[in-house]
C-alpha positions as CSV (number, residue, x, y, z in Angstrom):
1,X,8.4,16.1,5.6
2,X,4.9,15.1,4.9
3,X,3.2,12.2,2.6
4,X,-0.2,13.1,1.3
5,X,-1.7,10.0,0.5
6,X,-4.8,10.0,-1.6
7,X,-6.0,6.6,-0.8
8,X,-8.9,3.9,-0.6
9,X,-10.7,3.4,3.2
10,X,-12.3,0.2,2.5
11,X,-14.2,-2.8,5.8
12,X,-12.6,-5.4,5.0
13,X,-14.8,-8.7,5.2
14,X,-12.1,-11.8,6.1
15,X,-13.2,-15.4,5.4
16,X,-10.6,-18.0,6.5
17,X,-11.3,-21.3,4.1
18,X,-9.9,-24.3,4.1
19,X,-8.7,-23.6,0.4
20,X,-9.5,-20.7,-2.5
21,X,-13.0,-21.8,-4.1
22,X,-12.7,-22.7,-7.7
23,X,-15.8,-21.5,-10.7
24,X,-18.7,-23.5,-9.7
25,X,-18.1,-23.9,-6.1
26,X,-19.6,-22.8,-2.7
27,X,-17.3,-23.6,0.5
28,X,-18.6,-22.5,3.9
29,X,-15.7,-20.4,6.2
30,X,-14.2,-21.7,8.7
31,X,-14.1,-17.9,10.3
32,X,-15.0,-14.5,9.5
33,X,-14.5,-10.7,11.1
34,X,-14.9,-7.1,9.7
35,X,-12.3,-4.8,9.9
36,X,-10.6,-1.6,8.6
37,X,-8.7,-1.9,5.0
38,X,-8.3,-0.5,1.8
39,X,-4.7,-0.6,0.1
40,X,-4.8,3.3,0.8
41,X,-5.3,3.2,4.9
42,X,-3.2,0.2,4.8
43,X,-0.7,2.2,3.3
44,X,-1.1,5.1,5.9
45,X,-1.3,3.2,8.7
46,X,2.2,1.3,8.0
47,X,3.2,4.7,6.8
48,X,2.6,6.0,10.5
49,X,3.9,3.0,12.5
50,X,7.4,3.3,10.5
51,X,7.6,6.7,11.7
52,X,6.3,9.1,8.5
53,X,4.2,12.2,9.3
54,X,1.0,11.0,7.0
55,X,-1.7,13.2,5.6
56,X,-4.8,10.7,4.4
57,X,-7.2,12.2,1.7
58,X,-10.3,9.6,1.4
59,X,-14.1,9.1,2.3
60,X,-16.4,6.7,3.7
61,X,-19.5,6.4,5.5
62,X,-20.8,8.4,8.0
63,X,-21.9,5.9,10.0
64,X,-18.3,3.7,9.8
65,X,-16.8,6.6,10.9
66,X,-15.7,4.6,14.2
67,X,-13.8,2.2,12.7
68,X,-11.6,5.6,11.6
69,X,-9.9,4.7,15.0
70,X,-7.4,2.3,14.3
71,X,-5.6,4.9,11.8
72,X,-6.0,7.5,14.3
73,X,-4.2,5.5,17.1
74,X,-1.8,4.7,14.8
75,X,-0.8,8.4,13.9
76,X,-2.4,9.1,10.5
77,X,-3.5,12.5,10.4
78,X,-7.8,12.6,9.0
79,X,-8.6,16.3,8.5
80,X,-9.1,15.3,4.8
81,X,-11.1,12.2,4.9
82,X,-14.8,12.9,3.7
83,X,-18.1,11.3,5.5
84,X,-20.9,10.3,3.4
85,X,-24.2,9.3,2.7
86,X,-22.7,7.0,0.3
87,X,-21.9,3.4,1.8
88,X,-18.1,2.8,2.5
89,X,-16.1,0.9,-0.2
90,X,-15.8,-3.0,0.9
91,X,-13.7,-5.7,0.3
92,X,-14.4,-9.6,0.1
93,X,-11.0,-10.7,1.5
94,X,-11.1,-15.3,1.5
95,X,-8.0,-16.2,2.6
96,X,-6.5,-19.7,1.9
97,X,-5.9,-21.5,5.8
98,X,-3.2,-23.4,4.5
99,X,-1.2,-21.4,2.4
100,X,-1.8,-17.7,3.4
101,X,-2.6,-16.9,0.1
102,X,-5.6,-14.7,-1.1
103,X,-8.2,-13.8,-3.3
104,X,-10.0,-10.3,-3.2
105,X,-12.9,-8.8,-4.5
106,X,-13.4,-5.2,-4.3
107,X,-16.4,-2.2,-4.4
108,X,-14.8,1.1,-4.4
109,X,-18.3,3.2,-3.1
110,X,-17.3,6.1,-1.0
111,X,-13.9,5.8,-2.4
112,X,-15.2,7.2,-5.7
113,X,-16.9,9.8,-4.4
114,X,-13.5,12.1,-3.6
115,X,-13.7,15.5,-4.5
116,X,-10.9,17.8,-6.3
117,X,-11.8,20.2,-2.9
118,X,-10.2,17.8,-0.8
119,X,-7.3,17.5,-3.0
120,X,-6.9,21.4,-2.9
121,X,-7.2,22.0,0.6
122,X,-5.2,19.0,1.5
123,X,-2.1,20.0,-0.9
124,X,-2.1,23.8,0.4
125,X,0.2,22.4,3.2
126,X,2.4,21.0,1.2
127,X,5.7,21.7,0.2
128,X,9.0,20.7,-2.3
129,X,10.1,18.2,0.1
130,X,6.4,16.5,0.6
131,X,5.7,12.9,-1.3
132,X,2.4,12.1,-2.7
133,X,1.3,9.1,-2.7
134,X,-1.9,7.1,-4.6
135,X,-2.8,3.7,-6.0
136,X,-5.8,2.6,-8.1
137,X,-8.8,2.5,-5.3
138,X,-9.8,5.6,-5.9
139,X,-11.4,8.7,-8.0
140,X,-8.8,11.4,-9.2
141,X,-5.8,9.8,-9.1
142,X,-4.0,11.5,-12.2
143,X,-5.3,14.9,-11.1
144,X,-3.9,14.7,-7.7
145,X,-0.7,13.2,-8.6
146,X,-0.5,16.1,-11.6
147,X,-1.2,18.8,-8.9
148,X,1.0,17.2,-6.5
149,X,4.1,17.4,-8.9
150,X,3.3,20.8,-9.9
151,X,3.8,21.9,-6.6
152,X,7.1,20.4,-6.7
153,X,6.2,16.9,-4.3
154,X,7.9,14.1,-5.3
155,X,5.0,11.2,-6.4
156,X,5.1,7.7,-5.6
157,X,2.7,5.7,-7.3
158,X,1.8,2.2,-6.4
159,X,-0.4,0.5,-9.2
160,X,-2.3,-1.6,-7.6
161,X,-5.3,-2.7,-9.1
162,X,-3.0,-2.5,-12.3
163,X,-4.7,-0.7,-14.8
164,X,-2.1,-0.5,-17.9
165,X,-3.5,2.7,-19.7
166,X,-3.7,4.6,-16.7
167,X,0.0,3.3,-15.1
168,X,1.6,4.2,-18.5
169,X,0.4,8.0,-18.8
170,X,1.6,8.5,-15.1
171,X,5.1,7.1,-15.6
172,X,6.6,10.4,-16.8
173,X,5.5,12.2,-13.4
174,X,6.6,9.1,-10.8
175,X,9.7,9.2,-8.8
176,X,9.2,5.9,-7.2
177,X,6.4,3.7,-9.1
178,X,6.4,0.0,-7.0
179,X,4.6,-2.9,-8.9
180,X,4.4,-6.5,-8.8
181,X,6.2,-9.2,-11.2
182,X,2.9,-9.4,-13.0
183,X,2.3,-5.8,-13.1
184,X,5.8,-5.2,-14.2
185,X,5.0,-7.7,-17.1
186,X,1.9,-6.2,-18.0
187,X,3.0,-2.7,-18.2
188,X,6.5,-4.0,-20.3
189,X,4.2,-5.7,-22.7
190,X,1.5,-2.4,-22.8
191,X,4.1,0.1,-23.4
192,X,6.2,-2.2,-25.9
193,X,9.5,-1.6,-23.8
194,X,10.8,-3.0,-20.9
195,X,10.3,-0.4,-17.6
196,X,13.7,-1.6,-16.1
197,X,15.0,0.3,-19.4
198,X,12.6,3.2,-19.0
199,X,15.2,5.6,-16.8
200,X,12.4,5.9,-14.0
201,X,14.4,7.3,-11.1
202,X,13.1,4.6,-8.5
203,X,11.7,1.5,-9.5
204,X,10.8,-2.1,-7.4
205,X,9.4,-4.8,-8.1
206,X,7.7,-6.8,-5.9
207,X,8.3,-10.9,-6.0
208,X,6.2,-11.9,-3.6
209,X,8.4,-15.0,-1.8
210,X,11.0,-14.3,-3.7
211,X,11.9,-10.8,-2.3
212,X,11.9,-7.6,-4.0
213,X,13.8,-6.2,-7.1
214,X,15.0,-2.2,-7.5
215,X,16.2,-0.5,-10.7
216,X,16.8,3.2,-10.5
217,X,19.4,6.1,-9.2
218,X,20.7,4.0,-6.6
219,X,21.7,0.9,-8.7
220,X,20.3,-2.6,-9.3
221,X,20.0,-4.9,-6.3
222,X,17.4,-7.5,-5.2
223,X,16.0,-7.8,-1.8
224,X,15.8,-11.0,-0.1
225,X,13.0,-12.1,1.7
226,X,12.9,-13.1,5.4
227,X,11.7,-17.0,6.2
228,X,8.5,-16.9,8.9
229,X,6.0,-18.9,9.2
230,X,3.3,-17.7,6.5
231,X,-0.3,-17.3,8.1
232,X,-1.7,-14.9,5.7
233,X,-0.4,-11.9,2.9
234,X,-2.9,-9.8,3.0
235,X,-2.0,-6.0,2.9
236,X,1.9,-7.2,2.8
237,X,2.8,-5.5,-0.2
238,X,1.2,-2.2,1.5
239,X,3.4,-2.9,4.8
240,X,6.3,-3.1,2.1
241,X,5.4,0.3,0.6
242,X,4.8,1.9,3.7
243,X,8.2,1.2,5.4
244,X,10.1,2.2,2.1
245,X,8.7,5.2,1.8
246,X,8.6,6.3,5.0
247,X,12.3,5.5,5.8
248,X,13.2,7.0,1.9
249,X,11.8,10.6,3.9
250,X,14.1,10.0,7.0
251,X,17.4,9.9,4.6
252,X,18.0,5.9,4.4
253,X,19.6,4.6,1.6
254,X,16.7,2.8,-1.1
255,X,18.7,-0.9,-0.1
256,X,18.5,0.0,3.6
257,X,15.0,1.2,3.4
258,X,13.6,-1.8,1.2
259,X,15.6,-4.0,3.9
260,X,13.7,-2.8,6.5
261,X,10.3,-2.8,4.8
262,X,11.0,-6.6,4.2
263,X,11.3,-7.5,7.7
264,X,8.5,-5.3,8.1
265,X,6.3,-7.7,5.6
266,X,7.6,-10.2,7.0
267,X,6.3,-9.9,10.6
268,X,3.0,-8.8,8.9
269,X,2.5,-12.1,7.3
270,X,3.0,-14.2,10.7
271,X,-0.1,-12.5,12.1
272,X,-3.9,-13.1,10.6
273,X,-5.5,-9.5,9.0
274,X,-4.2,-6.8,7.0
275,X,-4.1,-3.3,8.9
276,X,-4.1,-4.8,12.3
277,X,-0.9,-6.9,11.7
278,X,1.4,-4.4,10.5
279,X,4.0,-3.9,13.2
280,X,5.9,-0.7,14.7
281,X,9.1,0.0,13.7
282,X,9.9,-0.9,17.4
283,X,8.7,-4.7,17.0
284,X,10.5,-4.8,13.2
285,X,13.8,-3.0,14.8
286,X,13.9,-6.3,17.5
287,X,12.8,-8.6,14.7
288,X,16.2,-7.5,13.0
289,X,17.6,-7.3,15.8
290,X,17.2,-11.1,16.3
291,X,18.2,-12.2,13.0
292,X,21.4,-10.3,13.6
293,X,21.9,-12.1,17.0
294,X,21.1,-15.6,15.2
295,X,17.8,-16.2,16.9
């Protein structure tokens, strides 16, 4: 069982601060590094370490190609990702020292510059028991997703950067759609009805600190969250999506699955970075193991 995932390859530019900056202000960083991101690779990448076979469909730059390493080790398979003239999509990632919190400012580049080619020779291996997978980082997105379903793939849909028109019109093709408390909100209050009610076979909701919410075939349950030691959240709602899914294709129950992609989170948050602090499933299988054990 495959996931295509037609995602976002963004270099992601971290500045640790001392606190967010506020309209008006300029605050010099207390660090910096470059490194491999995009909610799309993320995605892949936690995909991969939790065991899924993972197609990537994506671009960037020709001359970042090298940093195309990290999903490579990791297991991601990159016969569909595109090299360009055009510069690679970036992300201003400031993190909060403090707090772990974030703010992020994105330019999609490359990751606009997909083509339906790529899309078409990527979903030519695919099969009824494939998933697709996108988010909102990149060209295309309702045309893959439409293509994917008409070859009978299951679609999960991860909206994220919300964008309400476009969420609403792919609701009626998504078998799991994850968003956040204020996406959920957002979408509730675009639509005029509540998306819990809507009948979607998998929903969850994201709470941040406060867990995860699911809604769908398997019931209604929340998920609690694990207490660590918070050094920053960045690309932990990607972790989360990637451990679900990818134990969803190896038969695990949705509350099993979104147990495991907690813990998974929650190791990812105790570590500084986005893609390079998303853990195996060997590290998250001890971490469980532990809290089992008391430790």
């Amino acid at each position: 069982m495959t996931i295509f995932n037609l995602g976002s390859i963004n270099l992601d530019h971290f500045y640790s601060l001392s606190h967010l900056v506020t309209a008006g202000e300029t605050l010099a960083a207390n660090d910096y590094s470059i490194s491999l991101g995009g909610k799309g690779a993320n995605q892949s990448v936690a995909l991969a370490k939790a065991g899924a076979e993972i197609c990537h469909i994506g671009a960037i730059s020709k001359k970042d190609r090298p940093f195309l390493d990290e999903m490579q080790k990791a297991g991601v398979a990159l016969d569909n990702v595109a090299f360009l003239e055009t510069p690679s999509g970036h992300a201003i990632v400031m993190v909060d020292e403090k707090t772990g919190e974030n703010q992020i400012i994105l330019s999609p580049s490359a990751n606009y510059n997909i083509e339906q080619e790529q899309i078409r020779i990527a979903l030519q291996k695919a099969n009824s028991s494939d998933w697709a997978l996108a988010q909102n980082e990149t060209c295309l997105i309702e045309d893959f997703l439409s293509q994917a379903k008409t070859k009978g793939l299951k679609i999960c849909y991860s909206a994220a950067p919300f964008v309400a028109e476009q969420t609403s019109a792919l609701i009626s093709i998504t078998d799991l759609l994850i968003v956040n408390e204020g996406e959920a909100e957002s979408l509730s209050e675009f639509i005029k009805k509540d998306i819990t009610k809507l009948a979607l076979p998998h929903l969850i909701i994201t709470l941040g600190s406060k867990g995860a919410r699911y809604v769908g075939e398997q019931g209604s349950f929340s998920i609690a969250p694990f207490d660590v030691n918070v050094v920053d959240t960045t690309g932990a709602g990607d972790t989360f999506l990637g451990y679900v899914l990818a134990n969803l294709t190896k038969g695990k129950p949705m509350r099993e699955a979104m147990h495991i992609a907690a813990a998974a989170a929650a190791l990812q948050i105790t570590r500084r970075g986005a893609m390079r602090a998303i853990p195996d499933s060997q590290e998250v299988e001890l971490f469980l193991g532990n809290i089992s054990k008391g430790r």
